[in-house]
N, C-alpha and C positions, 0 to 999 in steps of 0.2 A: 216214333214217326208214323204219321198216318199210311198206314197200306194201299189206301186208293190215291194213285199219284196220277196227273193230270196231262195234257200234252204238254205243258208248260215245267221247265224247269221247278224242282219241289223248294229252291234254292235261289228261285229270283234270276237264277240266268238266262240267255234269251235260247230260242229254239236253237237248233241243229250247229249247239258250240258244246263245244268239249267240256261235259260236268266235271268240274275238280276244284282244286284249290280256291280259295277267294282270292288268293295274290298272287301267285305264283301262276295260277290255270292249270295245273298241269294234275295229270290226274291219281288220286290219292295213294301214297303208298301204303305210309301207315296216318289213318286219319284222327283228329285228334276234333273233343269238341269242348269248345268253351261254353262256362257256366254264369249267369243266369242263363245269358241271349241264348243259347244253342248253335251258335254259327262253328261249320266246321272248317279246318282248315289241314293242311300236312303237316308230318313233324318238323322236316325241314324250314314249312316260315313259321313254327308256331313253340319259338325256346323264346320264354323269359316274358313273353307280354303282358303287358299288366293292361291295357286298353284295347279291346275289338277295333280291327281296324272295318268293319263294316260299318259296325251301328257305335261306335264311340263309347260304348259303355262298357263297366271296370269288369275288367274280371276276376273272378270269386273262384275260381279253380278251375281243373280242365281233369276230364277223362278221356278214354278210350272211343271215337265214334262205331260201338258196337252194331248198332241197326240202318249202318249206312251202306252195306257195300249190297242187300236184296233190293233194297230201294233203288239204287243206283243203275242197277241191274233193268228193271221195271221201268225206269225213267229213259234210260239209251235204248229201251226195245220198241217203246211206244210214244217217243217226241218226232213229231210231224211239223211243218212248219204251218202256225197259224196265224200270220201275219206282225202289223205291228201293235195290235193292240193288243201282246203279251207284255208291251214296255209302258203302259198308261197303267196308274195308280189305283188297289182297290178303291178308294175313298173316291171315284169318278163316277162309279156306278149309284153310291149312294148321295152324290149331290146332283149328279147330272152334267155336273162342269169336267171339262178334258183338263186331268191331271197326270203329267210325263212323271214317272219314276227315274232320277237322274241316275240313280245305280244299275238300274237295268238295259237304260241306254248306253249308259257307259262301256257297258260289257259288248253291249249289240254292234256298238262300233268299232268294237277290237281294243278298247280298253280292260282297264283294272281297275280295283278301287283297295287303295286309294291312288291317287295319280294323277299328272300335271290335268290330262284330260276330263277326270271325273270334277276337276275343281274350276274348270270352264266353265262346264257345263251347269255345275253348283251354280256358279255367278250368271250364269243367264236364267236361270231359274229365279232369281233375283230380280230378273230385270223384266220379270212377266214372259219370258219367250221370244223378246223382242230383240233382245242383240245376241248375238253366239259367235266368239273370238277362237279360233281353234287353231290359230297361227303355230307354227312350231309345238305341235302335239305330235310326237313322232308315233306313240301307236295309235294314230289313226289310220284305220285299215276300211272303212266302208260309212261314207257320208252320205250314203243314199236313206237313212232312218231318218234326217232330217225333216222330211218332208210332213210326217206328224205333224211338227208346227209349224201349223200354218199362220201364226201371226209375225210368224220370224219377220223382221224388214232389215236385218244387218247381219252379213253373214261374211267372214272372214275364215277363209280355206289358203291362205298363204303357205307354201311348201309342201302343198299334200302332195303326193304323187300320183292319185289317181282321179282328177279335174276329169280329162276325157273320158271316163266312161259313168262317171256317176251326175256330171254336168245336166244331163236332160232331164232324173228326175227331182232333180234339186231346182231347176228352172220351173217345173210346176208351182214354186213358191209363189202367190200371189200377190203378195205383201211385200217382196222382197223391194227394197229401194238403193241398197247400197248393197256394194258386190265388189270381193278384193281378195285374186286370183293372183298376188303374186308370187314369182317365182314356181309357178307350177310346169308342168308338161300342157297347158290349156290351149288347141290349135283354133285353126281355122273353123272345123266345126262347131267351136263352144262359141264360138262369136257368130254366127249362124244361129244356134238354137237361144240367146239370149238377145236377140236383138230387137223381138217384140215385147221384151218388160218395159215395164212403165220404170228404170232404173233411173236413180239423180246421180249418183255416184259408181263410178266403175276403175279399176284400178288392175292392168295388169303387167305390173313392171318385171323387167327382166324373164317375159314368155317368149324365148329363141323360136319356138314353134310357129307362133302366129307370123302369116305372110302378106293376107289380106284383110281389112279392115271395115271393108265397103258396106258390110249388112249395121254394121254399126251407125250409118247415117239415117237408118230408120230410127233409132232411138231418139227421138227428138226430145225427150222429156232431160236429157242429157245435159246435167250442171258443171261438174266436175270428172275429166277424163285423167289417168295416167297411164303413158303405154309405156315408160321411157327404160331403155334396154333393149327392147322388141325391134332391133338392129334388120333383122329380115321383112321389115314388113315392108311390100312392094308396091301395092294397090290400095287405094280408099283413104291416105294421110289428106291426102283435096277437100275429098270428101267430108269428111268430118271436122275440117275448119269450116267449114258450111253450116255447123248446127247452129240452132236460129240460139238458144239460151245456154251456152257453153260459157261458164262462168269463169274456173281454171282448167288450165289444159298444158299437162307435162308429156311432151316429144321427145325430152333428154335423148341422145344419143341415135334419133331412127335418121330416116332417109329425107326428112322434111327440108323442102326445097322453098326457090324463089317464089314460085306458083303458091304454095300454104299459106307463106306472109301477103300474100295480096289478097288474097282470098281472109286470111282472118281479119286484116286492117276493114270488112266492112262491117265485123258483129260490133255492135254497140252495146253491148254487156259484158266483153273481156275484162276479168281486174287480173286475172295472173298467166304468165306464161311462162314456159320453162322451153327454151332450145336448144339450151347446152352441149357440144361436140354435135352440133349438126353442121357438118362440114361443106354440104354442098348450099348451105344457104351463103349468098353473095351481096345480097342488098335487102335491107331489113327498115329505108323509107317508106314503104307504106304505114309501116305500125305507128309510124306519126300521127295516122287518123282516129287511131283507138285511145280518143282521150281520157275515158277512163281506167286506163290502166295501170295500178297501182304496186304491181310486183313482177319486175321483168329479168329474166336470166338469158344472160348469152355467152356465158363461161363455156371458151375452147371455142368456137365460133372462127376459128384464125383467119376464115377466108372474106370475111366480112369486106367489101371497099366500099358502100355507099351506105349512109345513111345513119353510121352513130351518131352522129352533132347533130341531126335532128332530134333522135330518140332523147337525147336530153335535154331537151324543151318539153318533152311532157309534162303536163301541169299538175297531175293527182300523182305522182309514181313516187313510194315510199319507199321500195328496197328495189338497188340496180345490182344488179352484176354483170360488170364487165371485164375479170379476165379472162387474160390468155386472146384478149383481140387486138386489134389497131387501135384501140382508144389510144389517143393523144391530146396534148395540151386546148386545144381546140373546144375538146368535148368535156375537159374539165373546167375550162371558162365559161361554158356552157350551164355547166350544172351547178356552178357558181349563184346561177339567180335564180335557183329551184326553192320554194318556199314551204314546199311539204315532203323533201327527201329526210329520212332518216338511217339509211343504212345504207355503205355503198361499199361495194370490191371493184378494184380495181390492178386484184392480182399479175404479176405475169406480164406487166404493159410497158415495154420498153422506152416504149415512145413517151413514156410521161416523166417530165422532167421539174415541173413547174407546180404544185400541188397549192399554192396561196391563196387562188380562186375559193377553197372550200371554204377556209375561215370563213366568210362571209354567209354561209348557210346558219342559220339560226336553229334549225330544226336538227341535226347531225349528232348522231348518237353512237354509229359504230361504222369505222373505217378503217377496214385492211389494205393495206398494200404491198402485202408480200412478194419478193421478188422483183421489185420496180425495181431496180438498183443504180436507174439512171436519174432517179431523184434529186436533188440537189438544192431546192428551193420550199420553202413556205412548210416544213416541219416544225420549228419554231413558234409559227402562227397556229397551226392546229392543236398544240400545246397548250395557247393561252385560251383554248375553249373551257370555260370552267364546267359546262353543260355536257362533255363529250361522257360517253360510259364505256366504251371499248374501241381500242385501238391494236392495230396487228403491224409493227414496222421491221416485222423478218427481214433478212439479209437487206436491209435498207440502209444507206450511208447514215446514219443518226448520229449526231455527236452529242457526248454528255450536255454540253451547253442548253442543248437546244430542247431536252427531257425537264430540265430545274424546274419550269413552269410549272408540270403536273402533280407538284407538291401542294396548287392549290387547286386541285383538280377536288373537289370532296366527293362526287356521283364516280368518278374513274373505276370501273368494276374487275375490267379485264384488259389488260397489257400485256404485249409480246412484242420485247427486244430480243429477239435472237439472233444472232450474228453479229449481234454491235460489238465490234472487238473493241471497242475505246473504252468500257464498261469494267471499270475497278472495283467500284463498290456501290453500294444503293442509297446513298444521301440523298440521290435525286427524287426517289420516290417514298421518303422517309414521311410525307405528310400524306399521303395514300391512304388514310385511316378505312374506307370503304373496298377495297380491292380486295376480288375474291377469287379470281385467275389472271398467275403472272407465269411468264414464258422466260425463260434466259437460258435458250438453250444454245452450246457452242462461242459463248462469253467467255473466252479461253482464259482472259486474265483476270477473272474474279473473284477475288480470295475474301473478300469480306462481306459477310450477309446480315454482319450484327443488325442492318436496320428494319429486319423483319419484323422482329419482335413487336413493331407498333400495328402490324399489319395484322391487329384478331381476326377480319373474318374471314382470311384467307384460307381455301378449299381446295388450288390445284396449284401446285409450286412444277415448273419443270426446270430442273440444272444439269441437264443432261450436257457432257461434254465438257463442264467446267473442270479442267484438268489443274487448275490450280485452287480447287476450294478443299481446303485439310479437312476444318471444322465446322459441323453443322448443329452445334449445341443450341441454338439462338432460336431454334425453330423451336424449342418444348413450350414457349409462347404462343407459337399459334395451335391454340386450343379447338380450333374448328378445322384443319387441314384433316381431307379425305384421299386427297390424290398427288403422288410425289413422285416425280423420275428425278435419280441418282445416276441413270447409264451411261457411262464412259467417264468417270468421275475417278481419274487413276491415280489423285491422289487419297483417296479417303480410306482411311484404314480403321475405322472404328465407328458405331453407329451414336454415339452417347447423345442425349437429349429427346430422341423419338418415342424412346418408351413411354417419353407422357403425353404423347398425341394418343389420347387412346378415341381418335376420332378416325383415324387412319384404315382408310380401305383398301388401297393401291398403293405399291410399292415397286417400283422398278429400279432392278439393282444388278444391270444386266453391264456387265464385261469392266466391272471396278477390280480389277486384278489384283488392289493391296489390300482387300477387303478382307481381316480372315479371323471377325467374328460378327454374328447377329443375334448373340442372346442380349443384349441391351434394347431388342424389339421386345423384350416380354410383357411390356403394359400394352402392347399393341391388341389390345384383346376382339378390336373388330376386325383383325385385317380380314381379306375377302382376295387376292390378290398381293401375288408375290411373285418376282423375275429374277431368277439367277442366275440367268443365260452365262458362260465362260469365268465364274465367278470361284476360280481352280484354288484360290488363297486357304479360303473356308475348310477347315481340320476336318471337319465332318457335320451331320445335317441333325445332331440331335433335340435340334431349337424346336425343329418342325413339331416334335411329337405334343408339344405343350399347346399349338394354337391351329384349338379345333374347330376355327370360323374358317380355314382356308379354303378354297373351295376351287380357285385357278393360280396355277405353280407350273415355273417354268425352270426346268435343269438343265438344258442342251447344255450340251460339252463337258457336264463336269464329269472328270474322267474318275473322280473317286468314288462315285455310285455303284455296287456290285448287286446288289438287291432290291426292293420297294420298301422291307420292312418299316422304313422311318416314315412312308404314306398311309401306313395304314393305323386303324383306329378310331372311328366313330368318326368319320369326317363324311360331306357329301362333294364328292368332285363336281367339277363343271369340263374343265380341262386340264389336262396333263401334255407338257411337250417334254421328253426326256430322250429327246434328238441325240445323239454324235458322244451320247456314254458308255464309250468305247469298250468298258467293263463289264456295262449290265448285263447279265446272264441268263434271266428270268425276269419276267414282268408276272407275278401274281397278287392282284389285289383282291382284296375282300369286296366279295359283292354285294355287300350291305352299302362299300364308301362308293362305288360306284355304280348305282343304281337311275342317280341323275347324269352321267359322266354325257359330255357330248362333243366330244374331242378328245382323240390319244394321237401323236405322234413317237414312234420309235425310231425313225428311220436313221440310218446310219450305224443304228448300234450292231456291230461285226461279229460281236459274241452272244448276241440273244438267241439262244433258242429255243422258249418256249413262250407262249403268250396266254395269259386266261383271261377271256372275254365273256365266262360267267356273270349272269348281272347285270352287263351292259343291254340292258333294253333301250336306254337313249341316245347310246352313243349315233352320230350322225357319220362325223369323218374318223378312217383311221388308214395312218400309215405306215407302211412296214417294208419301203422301199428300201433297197443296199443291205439290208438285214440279212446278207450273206450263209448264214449258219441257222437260220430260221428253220423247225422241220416241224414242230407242232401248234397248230391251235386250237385249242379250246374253247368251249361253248359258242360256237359259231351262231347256232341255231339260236342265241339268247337276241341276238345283234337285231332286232325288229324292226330298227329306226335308223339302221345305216346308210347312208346316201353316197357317200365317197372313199372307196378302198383305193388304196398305192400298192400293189406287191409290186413293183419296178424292180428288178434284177434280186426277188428276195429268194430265198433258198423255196428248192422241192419241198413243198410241204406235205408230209408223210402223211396226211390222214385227209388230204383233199382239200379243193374248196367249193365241192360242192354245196354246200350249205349255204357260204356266203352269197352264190351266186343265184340261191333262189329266192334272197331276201327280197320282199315287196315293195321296199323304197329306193332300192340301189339303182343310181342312174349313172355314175362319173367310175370307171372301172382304168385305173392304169395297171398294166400286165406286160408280160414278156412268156416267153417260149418254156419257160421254165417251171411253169404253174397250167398251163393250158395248150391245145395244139390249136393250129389253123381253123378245122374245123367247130371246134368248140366257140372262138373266136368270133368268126361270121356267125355262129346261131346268135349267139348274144346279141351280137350288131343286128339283126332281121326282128328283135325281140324291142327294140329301139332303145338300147344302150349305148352310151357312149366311151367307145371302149379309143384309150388313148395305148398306142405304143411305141417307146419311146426309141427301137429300136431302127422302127420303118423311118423312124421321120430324120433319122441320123443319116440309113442308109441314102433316103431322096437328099440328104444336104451333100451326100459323100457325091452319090452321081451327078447333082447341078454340078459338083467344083469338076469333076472330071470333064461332061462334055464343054463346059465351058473353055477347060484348058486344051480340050482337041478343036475346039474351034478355032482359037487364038493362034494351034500349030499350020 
């Protein structure tokens, strides 16, 4: 190793980060270094590798990093911070063009390599510098290194947690055009300091924080907005139906009133709107005037009384949604002589009774009407559409008779009878040869499915609730199914025929209580996805240790679970819920299988008490609520990427939790007195955490009923 070491990392890492490990980070105990490359790493991540995880190249043997720990020494005494162009590529100096090094970036933003993060940023390296997606990168720790590139024009920070303070110098971007903040902490101020970009798209759904919206009507260059979730925002919704080239514009769920519809019914550029659960809008007649508008939602809308029957006379509008409104008959005779609709909902609409108008649209390709249940007319007719491609008639009166049609349906894609109790067996859709999601969920009396088998391209079967289906052998037929719910299927006792879907990703096998064997899944070699919620039949779980694509598993309730041992083994978790295993004693998993992990729930288990959260760098949510006997956790400090802890009434945990509580993403904290005092409490909330307890909100329910009941004396 050369003796004259630089201010820069001799190792490619960025200034003033902790020199250590390549994967781990952490710093060397016994250092080990791989042969050609030289890259060193610890003993701990470095048993058995046969490929550098830096540089991809094989490795030829490994020794002792004998000349690392003086170096090392020299490098922590004399790194000074020298900006960012320790993270630009030699080969920049000698072409003259600005080349990012995506490893050393990766590291500078509180990544690792390898990692979900370092392989974003791989792919925008890709794409010239010009798109960078970093949604759901949970070690992302400091997006302010962005700013290097500057040719960036699409940047996606969805779920960072820290928008507010690194927002201003990421707005220096001057390129940037598209911007999508959802789900962050991004306030008031981040819509202030970006409101003189030159942005076409902006997107910040589900930001609680944001109140006011008003600097946003500067952005005039403004094509496409989404705020929708952003429930607090109080000031400037006027305003920004006002923008002169506002193309689509999602409001889902804010304050947007009668005043916004009047106000947008004059842009002559709207094609899409979204207003869904905005409750205080009451008449929605002006959008009569925006006749190019081609994609209108007003799902949950319930207080709607003027104006639907006109909305359906617009002449370009290809997909409506109208439920959960007053639509009625009216507005379906209405939409009857629409000549360019192709998609309509109509969920949730009591008032429609009469549905024979639609036959008559030539153009109509998909039609839900779930929950209409005052239907009773023109099913039959919608049937004889041999043009139709998906249909939704949940808990809809449908009788057999009136499905027979759809056998000469040949485009029919996707069907959902669920709740048609009149539903014995599937003759009706035996000529379906095209259908690739079917619903029959809660068809209590349907014992026979033989006529699937004509159904190959079928992809998503759900027979959830069929309490009378024994046998499902008919399905090793369909050679393309990826997604199957079996849950609540009390009579099925045996799995025989699935093993030869070996297409099969999802499986839900949640509360079939005669259930009690699943090694006949063993051709299932892609599953991805497996439910065993109260599935108490099953002798024991030794299926699992064979299929090592699992990756989301779900055990609540089963009470025979004492240990993990049958989870572990070269697998990569995504989620684990092993809720109400009243047994489980110990949760230890290998932190090789859960190193993607991004979900554990324990909650309810009475007898766990110890937990190892070694490894879990991804995990996001965990719970460990009612965990009554809970006294140890482990590797707190691993948890990087936690956003939502439950200890609700869980035991005194002997070794603290302070660690947890100083993770840099954690925003949703449910607690009780039992883990933290008052004080501790209030700093966290002043720190802008949101700390839920579940204690206070019992006690305010206990004092309403009281002084209610002293009022009454």
């Amino acid at each position: 190793m050369n003796q004259s070491t630089s201010a820069n990392c001799v190792y490619g890492y960025p200034p003033r980060w902790k020199v250590g490990c390549g994967m781990c980070q952490k710093r060397w105990a016994v250092s080990m270094e791989s042969m050609p490359c030289g890259h060193v790493f610890c003993s701990t991540c470095f048993p058995e590798i046969k490929v550098c995880p830096l540089c991809c190249g094989e490795v030829a043997s490994r020794r002792p990093a004998f000349r690392c720990a003086s170096a090392l020494d020299r490098v922590r005494a004399r790194r000074n911070y020298v900006g960012p162009t320790a993270f630009y590529n030699d080969c920049s100096q000698k072409t003259g063009k600005t080349v990012v090094d995506p490893m050393r970036l990766t590291r500078g933003m509180g990544g690792m390599v390898p990692s979900k993060l370092f392989e974003r940023i791989k792919k925008s390296e890709e794409s010239n510098w010009k798109v960078m997606d970093l949604s759901g990168c949970t070690e992302l720790l400091d997006a302010r290194l962005l700013t290097m590139l500057a040719s960036l024009e699409e940047l996606n920070l969805a779920g960072y947690p820290r928008v507010r303070h690194d927002l201003e110098v990421i707005a220096s971007l001057n390129n940037l055009v598209r911007l999508y903040l959802d789900e962050t902490d991004a306030d008031d101020r981040c819509i202030f300091k970006i409101r003189n970009k030159s942005l076409l798209h902006l997107s910040c759904v589900s930001c609680r924080r944001i109140t006011d919206v008003r600097p946003l009507a500067e952005t005039t260059t403004l094509q496409k907005l989404s705020l929708a979730g952003c429930k607090n925002i109080e000031f400037g919704l006027e305003e920004i139906c006002e923008l002169p080239h506002i193309r689509k514009l999602n409001l889902r769920g804010t304050q947007m009133n009668d005043a916004c519809i009047s106000k947008l019914s004059r842009n002559s550029n709207l094609l899409e709107l979204d207003c869904g659960d905005c409750l205080e809008i009451t008449d929605v007649k002006p959008l009569a005037k925006s006749k190019k508008l081609e994609v209108l939602t007003l799902e949950g809308c319930e207080n709607i009384i003027r104006g639907l029957v006109d909305l359906c006379a617009l002449p370009d509008v290809r997909q409506m949604n109208f439920s959960g409104t007053a639509a009625d008959n009216a507005c379906i005779s209405k939409l009857g002589k629409s000549k360019k609709l192709v998609s309509l909902f109509c969920e949730q609409c009591p008032r429609v009774t009469n549905i024979r108008p639609l036959a008559k649209i030539k153009t109509l390709e998909f039609l839900s009407l779930s929950g209409s249940i005052n239907i009773s007319r023109g099913v039959g007719r919608i049937c004889d559409n041999q043009w139709i491609r998906g249909l939704n008639f949940s808990d809809v009166d449908v009788r057999e008779t009136d499905v027979m049609a759809l056998a000469d349906c040949d485009y029919l894609v996707s069907l959902n009878l669920s709740g048609c109790l009149e539903m014995t067996d599937l003759d009706a859709i035996e000529g379906c040869m095209s259908l690739e999601s079917l619903s029959l969920c809660d068809c209590r009396d349907l014992a026979d499915i033989t006529s699937l088998r004509e159904c190959r391209f079928l992809k998503t079967l759900d027979l959830s609730g069929c309490s009378s289906l024994c046998d499902i052998s008919a399905l090793r037929e369909c050679a393309r199914l990826k997604t199957l719910v079996l849950s609540r299927c009390t009579g099925l006792r045996d799995l025989s025929g699935l093993g030869e879907c070996a297409t099969l990703v999802s499986l839900d096998l949640s509360e079939c209580h005669s259930l009690v064997d699943i090694s006949a899944l063993g051709g299932c070699v892609n599953l991805v996805a497996l439910y065993l919620r109260g599935c108490n039949g099953l002798q024991d779980l030794n299926a699992l240790k064979e299929w090592k694509s699992l990756r989301m598993l779900d055990l609540s309730g089963f009470r025979k679970l004492e240990d993990v041992t049958a989870l572990r083994g070269g697998r990569n978790w995504l989620t684990l819920n092993l809720s109400n295993c009243e047994n489980l004693k110990e949760a230890w998993l290998d932190g090789h299988d859960c190193r993607d992990l991004l979900a554990l729930d324990l909650s309810n288990c009475e007898n766990l008490k110890e937990v190892w959260l070694d490894g879990c760098r991804q995990l996001a949510n965990l719970n460990l609520s009612n965990c009554k006997n809970m006294w140890y956790i482990h590797g707190q400090t691993e948890c990087k990427g936690l956003v939502t802890l439950n200890l609700y009434n869980c035991g005194t945990i002997q070794n603290g939790i302070g660690d947890l509580l100083k993770l840099p993403r954690l925003t949703v904290l449910h607690i009780d007195y039992n883990n933290a005092d008052r004080q501790s409490i209030e700093n966290l909330r002043n720190k802008g955490l949101e700390i839920v307890m579940e204690e206070e909100e019992e006690e305010e329910e206990e004092g309403s009923e009281y002084t209610s009941e002293d009022e009454g004396c």
